[in-house]
TORKOL-4160 file (C-alpha; in steps of 0.2 Angstrom, whole numbers, padded with zeros to 4 digits, m for minus):
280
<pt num="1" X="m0025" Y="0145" Z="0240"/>
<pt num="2" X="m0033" Y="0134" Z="0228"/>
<pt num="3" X="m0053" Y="0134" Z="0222"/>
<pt num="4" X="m0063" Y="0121" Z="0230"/>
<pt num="5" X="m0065" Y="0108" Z="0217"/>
<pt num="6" X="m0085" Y="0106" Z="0212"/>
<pt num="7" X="m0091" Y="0086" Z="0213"/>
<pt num="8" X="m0105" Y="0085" Z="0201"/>
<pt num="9" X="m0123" Y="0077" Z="0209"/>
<pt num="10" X="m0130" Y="0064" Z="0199"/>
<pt num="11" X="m0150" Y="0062" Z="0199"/>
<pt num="12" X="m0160" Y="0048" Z="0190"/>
<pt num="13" X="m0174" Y="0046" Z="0179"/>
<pt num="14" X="m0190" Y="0038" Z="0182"/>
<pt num="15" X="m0190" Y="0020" Z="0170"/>
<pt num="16" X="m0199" Y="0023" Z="0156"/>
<pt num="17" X="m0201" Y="0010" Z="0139"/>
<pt num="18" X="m0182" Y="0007" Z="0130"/>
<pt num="19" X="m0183" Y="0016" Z="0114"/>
<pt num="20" X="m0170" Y="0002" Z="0109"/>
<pt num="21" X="m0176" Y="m0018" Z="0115"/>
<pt num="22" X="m0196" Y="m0020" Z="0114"/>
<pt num="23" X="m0204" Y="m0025" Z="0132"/>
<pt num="24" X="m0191" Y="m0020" Z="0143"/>
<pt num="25" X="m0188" Y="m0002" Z="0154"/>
<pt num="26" X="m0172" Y="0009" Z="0157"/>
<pt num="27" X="m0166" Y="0023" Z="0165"/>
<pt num="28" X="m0153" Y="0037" Z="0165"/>
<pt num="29" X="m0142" Y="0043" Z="0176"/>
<pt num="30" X="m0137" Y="0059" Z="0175"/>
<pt num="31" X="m0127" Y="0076" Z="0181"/>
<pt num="32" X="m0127" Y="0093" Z="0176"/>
<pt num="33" X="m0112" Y="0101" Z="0163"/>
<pt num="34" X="m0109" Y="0121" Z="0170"/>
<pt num="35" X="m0097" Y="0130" Z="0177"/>
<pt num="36" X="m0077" Y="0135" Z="0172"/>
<pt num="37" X="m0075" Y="0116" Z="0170"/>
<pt num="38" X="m0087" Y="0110" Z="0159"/>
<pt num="39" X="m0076" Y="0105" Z="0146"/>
<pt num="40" X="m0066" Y="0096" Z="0158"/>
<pt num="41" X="m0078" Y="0086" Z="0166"/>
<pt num="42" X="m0089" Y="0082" Z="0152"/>
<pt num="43" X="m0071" Y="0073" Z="0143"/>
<pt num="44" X="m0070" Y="0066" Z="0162"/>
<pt num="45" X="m0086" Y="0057" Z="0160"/>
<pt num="46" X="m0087" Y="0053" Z="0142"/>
<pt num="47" X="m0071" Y="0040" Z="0145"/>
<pt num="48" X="m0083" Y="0032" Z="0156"/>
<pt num="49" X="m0101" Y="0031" Z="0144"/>
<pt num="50" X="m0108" Y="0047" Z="0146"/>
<pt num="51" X="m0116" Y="0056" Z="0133"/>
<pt num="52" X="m0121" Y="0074" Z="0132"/>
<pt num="53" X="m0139" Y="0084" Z="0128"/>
<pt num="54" X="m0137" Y="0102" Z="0129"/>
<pt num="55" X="m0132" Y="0105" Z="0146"/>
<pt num="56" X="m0132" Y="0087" Z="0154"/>
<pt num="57" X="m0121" Y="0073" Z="0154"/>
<pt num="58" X="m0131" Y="0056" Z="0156"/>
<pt num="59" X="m0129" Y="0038" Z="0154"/>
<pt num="60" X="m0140" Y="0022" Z="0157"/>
<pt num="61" X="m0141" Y="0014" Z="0173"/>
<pt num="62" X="m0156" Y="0001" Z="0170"/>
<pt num="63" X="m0157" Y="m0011" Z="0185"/>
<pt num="64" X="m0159" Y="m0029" Z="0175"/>
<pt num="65" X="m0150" Y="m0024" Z="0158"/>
<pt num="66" X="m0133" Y="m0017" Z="0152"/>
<pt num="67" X="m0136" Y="m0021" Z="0134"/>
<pt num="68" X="m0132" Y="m0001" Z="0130"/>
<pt num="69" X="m0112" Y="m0001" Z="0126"/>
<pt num="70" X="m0103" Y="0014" Z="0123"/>
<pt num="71" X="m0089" Y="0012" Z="0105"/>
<pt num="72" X="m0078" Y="0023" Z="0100"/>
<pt num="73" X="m0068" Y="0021" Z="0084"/>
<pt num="74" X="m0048" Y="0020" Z="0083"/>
<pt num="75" X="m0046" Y="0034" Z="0071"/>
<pt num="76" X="m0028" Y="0034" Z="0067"/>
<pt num="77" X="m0030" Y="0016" Z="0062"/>
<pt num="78" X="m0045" Y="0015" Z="0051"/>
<pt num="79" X="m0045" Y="0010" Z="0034"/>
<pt num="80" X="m0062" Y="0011" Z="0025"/>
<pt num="81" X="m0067" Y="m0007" Z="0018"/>
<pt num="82" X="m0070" Y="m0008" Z="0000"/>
<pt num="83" X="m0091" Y="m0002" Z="0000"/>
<pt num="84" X="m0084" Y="0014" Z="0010"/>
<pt num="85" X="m0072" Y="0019" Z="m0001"/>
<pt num="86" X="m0084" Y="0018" Z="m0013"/>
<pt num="87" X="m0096" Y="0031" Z="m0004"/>
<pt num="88" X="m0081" Y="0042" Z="0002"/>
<pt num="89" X="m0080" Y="0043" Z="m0018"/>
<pt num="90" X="m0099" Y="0047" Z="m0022"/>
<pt num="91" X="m0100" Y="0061" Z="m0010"/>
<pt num="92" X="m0083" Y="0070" Z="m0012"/>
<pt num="93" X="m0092" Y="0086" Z="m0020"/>
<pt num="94" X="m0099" Y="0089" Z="m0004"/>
<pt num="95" X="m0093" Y="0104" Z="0004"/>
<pt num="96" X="m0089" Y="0103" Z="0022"/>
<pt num="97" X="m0090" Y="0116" Z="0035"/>
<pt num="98" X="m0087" Y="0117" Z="0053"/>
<pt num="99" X="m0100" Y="0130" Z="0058"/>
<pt num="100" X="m0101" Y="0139" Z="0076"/>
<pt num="101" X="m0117" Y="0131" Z="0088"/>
<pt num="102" X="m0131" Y="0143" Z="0080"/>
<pt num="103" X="m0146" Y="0133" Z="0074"/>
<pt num="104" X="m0152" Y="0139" Z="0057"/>
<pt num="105" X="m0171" Y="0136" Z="0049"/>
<pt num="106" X="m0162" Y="0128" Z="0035"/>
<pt num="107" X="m0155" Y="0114" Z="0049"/>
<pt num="108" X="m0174" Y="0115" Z="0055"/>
<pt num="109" X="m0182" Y="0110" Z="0041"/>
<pt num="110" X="m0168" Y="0098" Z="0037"/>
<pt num="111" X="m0170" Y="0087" Z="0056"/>
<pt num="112" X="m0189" Y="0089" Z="0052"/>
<pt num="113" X="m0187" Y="0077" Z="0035"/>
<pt num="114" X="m0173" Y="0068" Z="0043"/>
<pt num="115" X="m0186" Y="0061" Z="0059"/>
<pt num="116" X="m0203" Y="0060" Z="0049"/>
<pt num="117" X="m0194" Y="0048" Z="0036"/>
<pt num="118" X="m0184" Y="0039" Z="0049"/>
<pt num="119" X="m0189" Y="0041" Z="0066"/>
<pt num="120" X="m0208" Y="0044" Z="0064"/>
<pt num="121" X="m0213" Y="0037" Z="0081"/>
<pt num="122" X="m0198" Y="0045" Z="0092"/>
<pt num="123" X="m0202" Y="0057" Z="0105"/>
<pt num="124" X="m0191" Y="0071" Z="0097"/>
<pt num="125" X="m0203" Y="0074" Z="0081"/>
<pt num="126" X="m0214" Y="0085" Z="0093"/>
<pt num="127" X="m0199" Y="0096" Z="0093"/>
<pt num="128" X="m0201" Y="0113" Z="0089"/>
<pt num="129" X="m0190" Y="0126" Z="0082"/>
<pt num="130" X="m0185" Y="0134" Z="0099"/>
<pt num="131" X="m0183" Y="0117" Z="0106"/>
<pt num="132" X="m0169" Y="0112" Z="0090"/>
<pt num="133" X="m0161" Y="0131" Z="0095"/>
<pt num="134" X="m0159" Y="0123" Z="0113"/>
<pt num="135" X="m0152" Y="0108" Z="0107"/>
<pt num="136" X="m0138" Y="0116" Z="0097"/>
<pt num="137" X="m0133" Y="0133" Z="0105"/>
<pt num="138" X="m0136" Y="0125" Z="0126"/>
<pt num="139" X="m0118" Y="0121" Z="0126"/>
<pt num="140" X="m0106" Y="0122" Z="0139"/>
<pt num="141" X="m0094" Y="0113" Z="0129"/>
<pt num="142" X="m0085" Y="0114" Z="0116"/>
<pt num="143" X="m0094" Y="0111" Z="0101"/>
<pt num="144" X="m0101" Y="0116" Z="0085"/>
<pt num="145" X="m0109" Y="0110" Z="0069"/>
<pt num="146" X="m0106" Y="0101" Z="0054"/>
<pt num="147" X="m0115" Y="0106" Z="0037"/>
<pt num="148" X="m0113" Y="0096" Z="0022"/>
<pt num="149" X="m0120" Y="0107" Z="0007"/>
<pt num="150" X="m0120" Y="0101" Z="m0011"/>
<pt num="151" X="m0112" Y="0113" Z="m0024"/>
<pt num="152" X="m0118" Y="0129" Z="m0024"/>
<pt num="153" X="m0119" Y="0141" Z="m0040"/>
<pt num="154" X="m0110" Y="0156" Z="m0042"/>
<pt num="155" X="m0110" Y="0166" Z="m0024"/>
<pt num="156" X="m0125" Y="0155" Z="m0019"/>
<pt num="157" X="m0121" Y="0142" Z="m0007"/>
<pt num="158" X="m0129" Y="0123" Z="m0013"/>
<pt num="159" X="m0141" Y="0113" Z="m0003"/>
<pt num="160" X="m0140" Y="0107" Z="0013"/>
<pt num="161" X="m0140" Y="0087" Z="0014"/>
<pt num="162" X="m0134" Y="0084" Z="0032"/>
<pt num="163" X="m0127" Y="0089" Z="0049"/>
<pt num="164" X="m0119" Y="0084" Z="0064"/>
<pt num="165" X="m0119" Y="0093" Z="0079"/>
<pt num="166" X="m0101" Y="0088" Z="0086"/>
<pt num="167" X="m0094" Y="0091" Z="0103"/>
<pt num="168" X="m0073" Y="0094" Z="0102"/>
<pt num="169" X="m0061" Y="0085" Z="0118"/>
<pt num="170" X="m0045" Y="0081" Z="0122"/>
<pt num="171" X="m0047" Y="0062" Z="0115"/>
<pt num="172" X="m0059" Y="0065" Z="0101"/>
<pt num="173" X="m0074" Y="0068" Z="0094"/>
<pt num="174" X="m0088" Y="0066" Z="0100"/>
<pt num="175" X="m0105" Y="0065" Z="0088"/>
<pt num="176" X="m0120" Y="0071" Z="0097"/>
<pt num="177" X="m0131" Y="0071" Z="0085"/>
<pt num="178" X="m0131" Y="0069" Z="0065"/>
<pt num="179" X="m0146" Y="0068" Z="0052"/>
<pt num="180" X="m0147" Y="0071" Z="0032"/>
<pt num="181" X="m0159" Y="0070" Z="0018"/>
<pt num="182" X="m0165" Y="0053" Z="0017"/>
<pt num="183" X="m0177" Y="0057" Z="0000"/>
<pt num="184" X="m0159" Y="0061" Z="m0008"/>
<pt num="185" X="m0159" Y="0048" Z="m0019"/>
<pt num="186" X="m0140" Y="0052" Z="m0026"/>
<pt num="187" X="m0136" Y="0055" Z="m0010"/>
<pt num="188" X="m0139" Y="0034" Z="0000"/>
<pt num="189" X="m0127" Y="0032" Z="0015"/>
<pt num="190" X="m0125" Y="0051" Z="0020"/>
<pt num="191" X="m0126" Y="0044" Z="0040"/>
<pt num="192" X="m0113" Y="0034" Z="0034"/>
<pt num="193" X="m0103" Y="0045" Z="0027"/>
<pt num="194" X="m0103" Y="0057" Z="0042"/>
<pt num="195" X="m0096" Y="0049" Z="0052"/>
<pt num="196" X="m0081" Y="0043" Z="0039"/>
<pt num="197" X="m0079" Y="0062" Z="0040"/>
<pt num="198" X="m0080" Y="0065" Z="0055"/>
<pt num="199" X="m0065" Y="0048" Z="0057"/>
<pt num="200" X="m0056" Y="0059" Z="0044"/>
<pt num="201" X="m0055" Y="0074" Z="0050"/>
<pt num="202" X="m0050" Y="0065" Z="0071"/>
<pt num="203" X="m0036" Y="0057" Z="0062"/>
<pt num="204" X="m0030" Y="0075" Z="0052"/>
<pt num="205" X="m0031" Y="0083" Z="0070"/>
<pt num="206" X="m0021" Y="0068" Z="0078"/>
<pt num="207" X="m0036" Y="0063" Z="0091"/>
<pt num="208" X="m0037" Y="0046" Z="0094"/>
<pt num="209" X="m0056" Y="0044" Z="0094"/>
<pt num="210" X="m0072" Y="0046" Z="0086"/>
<pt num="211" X="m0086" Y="0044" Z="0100"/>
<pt num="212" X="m0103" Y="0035" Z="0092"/>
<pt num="213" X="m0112" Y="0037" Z="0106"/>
<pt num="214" X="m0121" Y="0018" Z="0112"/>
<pt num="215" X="m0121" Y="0002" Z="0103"/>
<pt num="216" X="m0135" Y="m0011" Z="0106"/>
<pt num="217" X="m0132" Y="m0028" Z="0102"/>
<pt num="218" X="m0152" Y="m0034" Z="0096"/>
<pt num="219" X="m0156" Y="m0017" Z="0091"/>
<pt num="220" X="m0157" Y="m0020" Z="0071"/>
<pt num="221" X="m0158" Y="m0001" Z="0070"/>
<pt num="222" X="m0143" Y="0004" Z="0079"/>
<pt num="223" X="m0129" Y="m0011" Z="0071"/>
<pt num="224" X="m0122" Y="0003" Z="0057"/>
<pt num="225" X="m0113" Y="0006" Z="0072"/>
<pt num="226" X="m0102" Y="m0009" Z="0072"/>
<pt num="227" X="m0095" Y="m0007" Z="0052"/>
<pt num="228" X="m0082" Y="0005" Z="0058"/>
<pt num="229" X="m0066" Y="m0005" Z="0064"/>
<pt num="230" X="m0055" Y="m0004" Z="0074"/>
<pt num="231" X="m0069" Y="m0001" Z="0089"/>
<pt num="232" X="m0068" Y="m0001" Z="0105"/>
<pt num="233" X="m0081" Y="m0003" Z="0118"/>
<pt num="234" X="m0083" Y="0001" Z="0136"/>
<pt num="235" X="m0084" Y="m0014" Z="0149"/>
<pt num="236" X="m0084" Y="m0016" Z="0167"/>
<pt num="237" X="m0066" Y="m0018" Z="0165"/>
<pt num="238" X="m0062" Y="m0003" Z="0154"/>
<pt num="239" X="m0061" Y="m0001" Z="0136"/>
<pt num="240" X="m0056" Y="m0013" Z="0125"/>
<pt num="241" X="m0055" Y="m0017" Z="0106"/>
<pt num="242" X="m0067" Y="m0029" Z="0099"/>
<pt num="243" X="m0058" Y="m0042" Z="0092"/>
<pt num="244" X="m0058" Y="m0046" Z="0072"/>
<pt num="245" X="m0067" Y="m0064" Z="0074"/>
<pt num="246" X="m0080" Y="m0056" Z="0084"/>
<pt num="247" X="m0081" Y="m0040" Z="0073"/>
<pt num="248" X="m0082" Y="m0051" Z="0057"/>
<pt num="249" X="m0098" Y="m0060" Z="0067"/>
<pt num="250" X="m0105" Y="m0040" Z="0070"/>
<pt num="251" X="m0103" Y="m0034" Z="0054"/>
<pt num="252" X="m0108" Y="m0050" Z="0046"/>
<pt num="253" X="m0126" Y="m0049" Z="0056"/>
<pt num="254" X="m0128" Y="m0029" Z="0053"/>
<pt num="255" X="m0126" Y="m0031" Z="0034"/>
<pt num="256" X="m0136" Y="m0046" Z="0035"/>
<pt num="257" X="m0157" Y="m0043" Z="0030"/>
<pt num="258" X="m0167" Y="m0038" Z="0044"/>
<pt num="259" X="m0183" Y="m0048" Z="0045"/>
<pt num="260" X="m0199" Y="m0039" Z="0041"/>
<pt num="261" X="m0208" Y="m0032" Z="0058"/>
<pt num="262" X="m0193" Y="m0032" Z="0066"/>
<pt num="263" X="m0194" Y="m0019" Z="0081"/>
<pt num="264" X="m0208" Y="m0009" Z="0077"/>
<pt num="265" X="m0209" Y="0008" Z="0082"/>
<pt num="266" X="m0194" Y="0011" Z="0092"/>
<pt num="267" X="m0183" Y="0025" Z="0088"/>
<pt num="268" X="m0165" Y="0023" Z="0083"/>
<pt num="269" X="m0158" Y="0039" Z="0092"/>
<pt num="270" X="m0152" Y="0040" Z="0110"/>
<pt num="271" X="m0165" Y="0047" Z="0122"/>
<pt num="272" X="m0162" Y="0061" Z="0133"/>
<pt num="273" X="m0167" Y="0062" Z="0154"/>
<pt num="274" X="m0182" Y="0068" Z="0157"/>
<pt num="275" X="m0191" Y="0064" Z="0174"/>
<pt num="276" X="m0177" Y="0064" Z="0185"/>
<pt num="277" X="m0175" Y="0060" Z="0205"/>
<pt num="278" X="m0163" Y="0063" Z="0214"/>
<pt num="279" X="m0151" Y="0047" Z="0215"/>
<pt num="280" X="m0150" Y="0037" Z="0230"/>
């Protein structure tokens, strides 16, 4: 006799402002990761544009906009453009280290720099330290971290200039949540750099995917995004590979200088459900 299977119940947020596209609202929908089959299910919905925070697994379901898009990269087949291999080569002293999901004051004090300098007016600067604990070690998945230190001296490990808390599934990677040392003047195009890593090290394992979470299309802040090709994005019809006119058109607009004023205020890091009803 066989366990009876568990179908997950979704709930939904209350609207609240988009972090992403001035003057309009959105919602989440989202389900609760727990159980013997967490790992399972969370995979399960991330093919479909879920994303995960701590022990939930949400999306957005906004009733008049569906300019969120989830991308993945084609890890097998990517080949760094010329300005990538370049910053593969600046920070290849970095020492790499998959770390198990215990948050550290170090990675504290690190996020902390990372949101005043880049985020200042996102909701997660009021995090505190317990809150950033939560964050990392609430996982029903499997997961863990990625520290990027400078060299250290002697038996002294070297500074920590970025991390990326990473979930581990059957098709890829999937990055959470990264930040890094934005006053690190030696150090431009960590974010970057992460995630060639992270494409790096999907490729070494054979997976075929490196999750980036949401692309928005008029969100200046979120358009690093779409200099990582091949990628694919989710549609009604499935995923699909954006196609090498339209990628040139992408990449030429994210590269391009963004306009002074532009999109004041909002933060650049996918939100997390709060408020939530249960759907109808």
């Amino acid at each position: 006799m066989t366990a009876p299977v568990r179908f997950p119940r979704f709930f939904v947020t209350a609207p609240s402002p988009c972090p992403y596209l001035a003057g309009r609202n959105e919602r989440k929908v989202f389900t609760e990761l727990r159980g013997d089959n967490a790992d399972e299910l969370n995979e399960a919905l991330g093919r479909i544009g879920f994303r995960r925070s701590q022990t939930v697994a949400y999306r957005p379901s906004c009733l008049d906009c569906q300019a969120c898009v989830s991308v993945r990269v084609v890890a097998g087949e990517f080949r760094p453009s010329a300005t990538q291999k370049r910053l593969m080569k600046r920070h290849d002293d970095l020492i790499v280290t998959e770390c198990r999901p215990w948050a550290t004051a170090e990675q504290y004090e690190l996020l902390q720099k990372y949101l005043a300098a880049r985020h200042p007016g996102g909701g997660m600067t009021q995090m505190e330290e317990s809150d950033f604990a939560d964050m990392v070690e609430h996982s029903p998945v499997s997961s863990y971290v990625v520290e990027y230190r400078e060299p250290g001296v002697g038996s002294q490990p070297g500074r920590l200039v970025g991390a990326c808390l990473t979930d581990f599934q059957g098709d890829g990677l999937s990055m959470i949540y990264s930040f890094y040392d934005p006053e690190a003047e030696a150090r431009s195009g960590l974010g970057t750099y992460i995630i060639l890593d992270h494409i790096r090290r999907a490729a070494e394992r054979e997976l075929p995917y490196v999750y980036l979470g949401y692309w928005v299309e008029g969100s200046a802040r979120m358009q690093y995004k779409v200099r990582f090709r091949p990628l694919e994005r989710l549609t009604g019809g499935g995923w699909g590979r954006i196609d090498d006119a339209e990628h040139d058109r992408l990449i030429a607009a994210a590269v391009a200088p963004r306009r002074p004023g532009a999109e004041p205020g909002l933060p650049g890091k996918e939100g997390v459900p709060a408020g939530y009803r249960l759907a109808v």
